[in-house]
C-alpha positions in Angstrom: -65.2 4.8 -119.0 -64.4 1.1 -118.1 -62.9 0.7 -114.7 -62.8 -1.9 -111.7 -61.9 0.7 -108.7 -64.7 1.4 -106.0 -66.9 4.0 -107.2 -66.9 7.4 -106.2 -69.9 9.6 -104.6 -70.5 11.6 -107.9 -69.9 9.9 -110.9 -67.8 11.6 -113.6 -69.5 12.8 -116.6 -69.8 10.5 -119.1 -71.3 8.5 -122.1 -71.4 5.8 -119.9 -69.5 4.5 -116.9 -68.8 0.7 -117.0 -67.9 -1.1 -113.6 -68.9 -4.4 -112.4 -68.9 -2.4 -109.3 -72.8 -0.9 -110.4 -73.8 -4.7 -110.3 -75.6 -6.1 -107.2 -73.3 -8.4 -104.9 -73.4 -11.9 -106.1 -74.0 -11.1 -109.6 -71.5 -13.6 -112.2 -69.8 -10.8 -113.6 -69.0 -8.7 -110.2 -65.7 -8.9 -109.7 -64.1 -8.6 -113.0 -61.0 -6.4 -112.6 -60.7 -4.1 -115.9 -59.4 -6.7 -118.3 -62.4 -8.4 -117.9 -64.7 -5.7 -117.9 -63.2 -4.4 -121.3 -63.5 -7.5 -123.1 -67.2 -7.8 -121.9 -67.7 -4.5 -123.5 -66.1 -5.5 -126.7 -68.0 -8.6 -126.9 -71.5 -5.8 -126.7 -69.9 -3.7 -129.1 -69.0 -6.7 -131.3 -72.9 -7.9 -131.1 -74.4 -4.7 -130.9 -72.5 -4.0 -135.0 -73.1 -7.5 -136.0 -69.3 -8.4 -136.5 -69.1 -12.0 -136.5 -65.8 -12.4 -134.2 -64.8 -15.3 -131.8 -64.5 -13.3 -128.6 -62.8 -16.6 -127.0 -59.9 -15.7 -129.0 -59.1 -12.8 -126.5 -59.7 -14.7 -123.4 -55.7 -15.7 -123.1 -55.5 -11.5 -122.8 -58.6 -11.4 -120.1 -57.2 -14.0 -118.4 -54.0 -12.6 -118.3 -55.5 -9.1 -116.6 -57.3 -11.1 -114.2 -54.7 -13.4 -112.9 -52.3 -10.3 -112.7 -54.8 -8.4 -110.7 -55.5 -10.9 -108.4 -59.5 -11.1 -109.1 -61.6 -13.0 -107.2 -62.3 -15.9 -108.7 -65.8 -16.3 -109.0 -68.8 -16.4 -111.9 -67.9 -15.3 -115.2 -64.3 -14.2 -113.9 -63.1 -17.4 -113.3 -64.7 -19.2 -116.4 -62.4 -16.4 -118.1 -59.5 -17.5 -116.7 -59.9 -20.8 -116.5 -60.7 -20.7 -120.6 -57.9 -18.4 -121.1 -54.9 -20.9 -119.3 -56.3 -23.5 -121.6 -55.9 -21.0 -124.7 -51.9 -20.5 -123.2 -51.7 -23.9 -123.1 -52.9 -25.3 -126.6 -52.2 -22.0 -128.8 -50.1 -19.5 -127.3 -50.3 -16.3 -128.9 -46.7 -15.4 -130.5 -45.6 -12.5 -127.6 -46.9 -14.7 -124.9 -45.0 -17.6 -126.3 -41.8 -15.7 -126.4 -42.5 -14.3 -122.9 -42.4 -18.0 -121.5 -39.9 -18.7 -123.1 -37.9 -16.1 -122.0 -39.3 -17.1 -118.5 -38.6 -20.6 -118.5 -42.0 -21.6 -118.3 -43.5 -24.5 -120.2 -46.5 -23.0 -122.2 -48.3 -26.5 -122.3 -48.8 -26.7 -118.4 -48.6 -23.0 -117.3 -50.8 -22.3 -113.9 -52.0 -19.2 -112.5 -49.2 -19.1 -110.5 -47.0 -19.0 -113.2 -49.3 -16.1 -114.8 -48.7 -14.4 -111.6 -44.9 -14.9 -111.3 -43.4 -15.1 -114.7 -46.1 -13.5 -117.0 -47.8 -10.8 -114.7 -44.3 -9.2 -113.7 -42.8 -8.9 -116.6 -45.6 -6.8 -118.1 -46.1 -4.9 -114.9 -42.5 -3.7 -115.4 -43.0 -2.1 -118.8 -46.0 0.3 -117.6 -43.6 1.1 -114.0 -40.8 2.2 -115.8 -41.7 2.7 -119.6 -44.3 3.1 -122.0 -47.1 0.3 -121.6 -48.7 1.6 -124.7 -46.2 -0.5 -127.3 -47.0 -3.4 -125.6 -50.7 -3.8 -127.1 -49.3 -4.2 -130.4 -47.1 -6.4 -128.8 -49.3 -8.8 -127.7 -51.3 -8.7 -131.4 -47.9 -9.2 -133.4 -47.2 -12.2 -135.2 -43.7 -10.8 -136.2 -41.1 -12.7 -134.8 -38.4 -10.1 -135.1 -41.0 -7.7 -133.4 -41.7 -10.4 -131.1 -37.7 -11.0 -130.4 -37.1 -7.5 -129.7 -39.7 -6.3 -127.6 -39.0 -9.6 -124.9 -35.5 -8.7 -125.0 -36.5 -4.6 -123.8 -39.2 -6.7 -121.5 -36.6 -8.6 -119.9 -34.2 -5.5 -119.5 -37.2 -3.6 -117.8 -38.1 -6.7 -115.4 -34.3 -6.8 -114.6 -34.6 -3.4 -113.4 -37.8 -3.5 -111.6 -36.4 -6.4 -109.6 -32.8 -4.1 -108.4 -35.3 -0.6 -108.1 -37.5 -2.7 -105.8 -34.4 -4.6 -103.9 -33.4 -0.9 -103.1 -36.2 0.3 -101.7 -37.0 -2.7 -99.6 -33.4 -1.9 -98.3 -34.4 1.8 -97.8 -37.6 1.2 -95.9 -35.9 -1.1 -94.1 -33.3 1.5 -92.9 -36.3 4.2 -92.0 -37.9 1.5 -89.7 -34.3 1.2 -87.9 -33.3 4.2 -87.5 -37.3 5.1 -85.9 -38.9 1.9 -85.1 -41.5 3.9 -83.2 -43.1 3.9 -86.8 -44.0 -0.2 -85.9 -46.3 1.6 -83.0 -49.0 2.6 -85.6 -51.5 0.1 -86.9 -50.7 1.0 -90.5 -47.1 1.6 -91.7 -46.6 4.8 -93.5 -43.3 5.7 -94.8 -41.6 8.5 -97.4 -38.7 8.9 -98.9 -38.2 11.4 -102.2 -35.9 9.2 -103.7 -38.2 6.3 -104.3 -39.0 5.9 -108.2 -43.1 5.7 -107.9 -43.3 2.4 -110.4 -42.4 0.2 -107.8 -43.2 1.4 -104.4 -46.6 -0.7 -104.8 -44.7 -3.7 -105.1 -42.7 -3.1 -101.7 -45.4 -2.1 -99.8 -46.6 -5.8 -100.6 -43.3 -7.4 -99.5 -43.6 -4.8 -96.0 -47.3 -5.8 -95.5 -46.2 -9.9 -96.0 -43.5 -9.1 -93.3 -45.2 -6.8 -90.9 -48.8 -7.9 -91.5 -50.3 -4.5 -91.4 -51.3 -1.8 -94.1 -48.3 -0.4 -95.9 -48.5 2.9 -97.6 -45.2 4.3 -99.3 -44.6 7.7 -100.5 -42.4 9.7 -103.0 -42.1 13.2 -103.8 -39.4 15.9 -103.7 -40.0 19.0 -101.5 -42.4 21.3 -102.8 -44.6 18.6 -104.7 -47.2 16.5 -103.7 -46.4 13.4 -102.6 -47.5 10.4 -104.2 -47.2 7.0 -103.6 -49.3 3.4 -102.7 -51.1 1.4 -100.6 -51.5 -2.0 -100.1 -53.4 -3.9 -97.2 -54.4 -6.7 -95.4 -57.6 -9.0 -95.3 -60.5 -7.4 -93.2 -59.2 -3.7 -93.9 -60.4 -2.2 -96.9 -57.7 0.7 -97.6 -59.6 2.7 -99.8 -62.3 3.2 -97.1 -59.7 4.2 -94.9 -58.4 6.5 -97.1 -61.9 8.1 -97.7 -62.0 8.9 -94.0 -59.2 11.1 -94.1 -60.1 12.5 -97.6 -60.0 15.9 -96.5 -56.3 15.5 -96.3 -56.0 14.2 -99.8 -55.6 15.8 -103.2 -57.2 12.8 -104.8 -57.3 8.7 -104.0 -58.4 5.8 -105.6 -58.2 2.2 -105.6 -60.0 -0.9 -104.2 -60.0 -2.7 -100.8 -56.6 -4.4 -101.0 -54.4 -1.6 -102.7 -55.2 2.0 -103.6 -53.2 5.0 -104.6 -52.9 8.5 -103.1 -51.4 12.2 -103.2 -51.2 14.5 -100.7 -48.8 18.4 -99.9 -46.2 17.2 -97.4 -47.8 20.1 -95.0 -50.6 16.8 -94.5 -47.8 13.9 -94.1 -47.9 14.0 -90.0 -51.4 14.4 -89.6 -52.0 11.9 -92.5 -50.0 9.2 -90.7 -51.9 10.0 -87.4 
């Protein structure tokens, strides 16, 4: 298993369980999210069978995860990065090429802001509301007509992301009108069982930016769980604070800034309390 969350109590069972997490604070390779930590374990893999490979030639795709996951920046995470950008910006792999292009984005002075705002989304969209699987061969093709037709269903996907997420803005702007005591509580909590689970992560964001507090949506029809996301603010780790109330949980998981969640409906109230 290679992951980036925070580490449970009891490990699960397995060959081995790969987290930067396991390392001591202050160690180079600490907080590489999971792209990183994947590529780090196919650089061992590539050493450990003798395949002569340039690893560099996947740090556009490392770079890529940590920019979108909004890694801190520090030790062998942002030498990754930083050597990846330069990869986008010399040689652009063929889907990340047509990606920009498709963005508007000049590949030969791209930042990590335009990772984060043109690339980032776009990608995010496909896994939300689609399969994410086609989109490794995606990112390996050298097919233009592949290429060409796989932005274009990008695009159509990010288009949609962008309306779902303008509706439930709207939505969770309506609960907190019609009840504003909900703005009493130091975290906002809110549920609808209308909201499409892809992209309530990505309003909670635009709620904690505009009432500067932790921001946990939920969806879920009656007689389900309920599941939804968390996102938080500096200073509060939200996964901790979901640990605490555990025992009111199905399951959890995440890391101090966002973190997802399930729990019966019977829990909601006493959840939010």
């Amino acid at each position: 298993i290679t992951d980036h969350h925070l580490l449970p109590e009891v490990l699960p069972e397995a060959v081995a369980v790969i987290n930067p997490r396991r390392l001591s604070s202050g160690h180079p390779l600490s907080t590489l999210p999971g792209a990183g930590t994947a590529l780090k374990f196919a650089e061992a893999l590539l050493a450990a069978r003798k395949i002569d490979m340039d690893i560099s030639s996947l740090h556009d795709l490392a770079a890529l995860g940590i920019i979108a996951d909004l890694a801190d920046l520090f030790g062998d995470t942002r030498y990754l990065a930083q050597s990846g950008l330069e990869t986008m910006r010399l040689s652009p792999r063929p889907a990340l090429a047509g990606l920009l292009a498709a963005a508007e984005v000049n590949h030969t002075s791209i930042t990590e802001e335009q990772v984060s705002f043109a690339l980032a989304p776009r990608l995010n969209a496909v896994g939300r509301l689609a399969d994410a699987n086609p989109i490794v061969n995606f990112l390996l093709s050298n097919d233009p007509a592949e290429i060409r037709v796989t932005v274009n269903q990008v695009e159509g996907l990010n288009g949609k992301r962008k309306l779902l997420c303008d509706q439930v803005f709207a939505g969770a702007q309506s609960l907190i009108e019609q009840d504003r005591s909900v703005l009493d509580h130091a975290a906002l909590v809110l549920h609808h069982p209308e909201w499409p689970g892809g992209v309530v992560g990505i309003v909670a964001s635009r709620l904690v930016e505009l009432y500067h507090r932790p921001v946990i949506l939920l969806t879920g029809i009656p007689g389900q769980p309920l599941r939804g996301s968390a996102r938080s603010v500096e200073s509060i780790d939200i996964t901790a604070a979901l640990r605490r109330n555990e025992t009111l949980l199905l399951n959890y998981g995440g890391h101090p800034m966002a973190a997802g969640l399930s729990l019966t409906e019977e829990n909601l109230n006493t959840f939010i309390r």
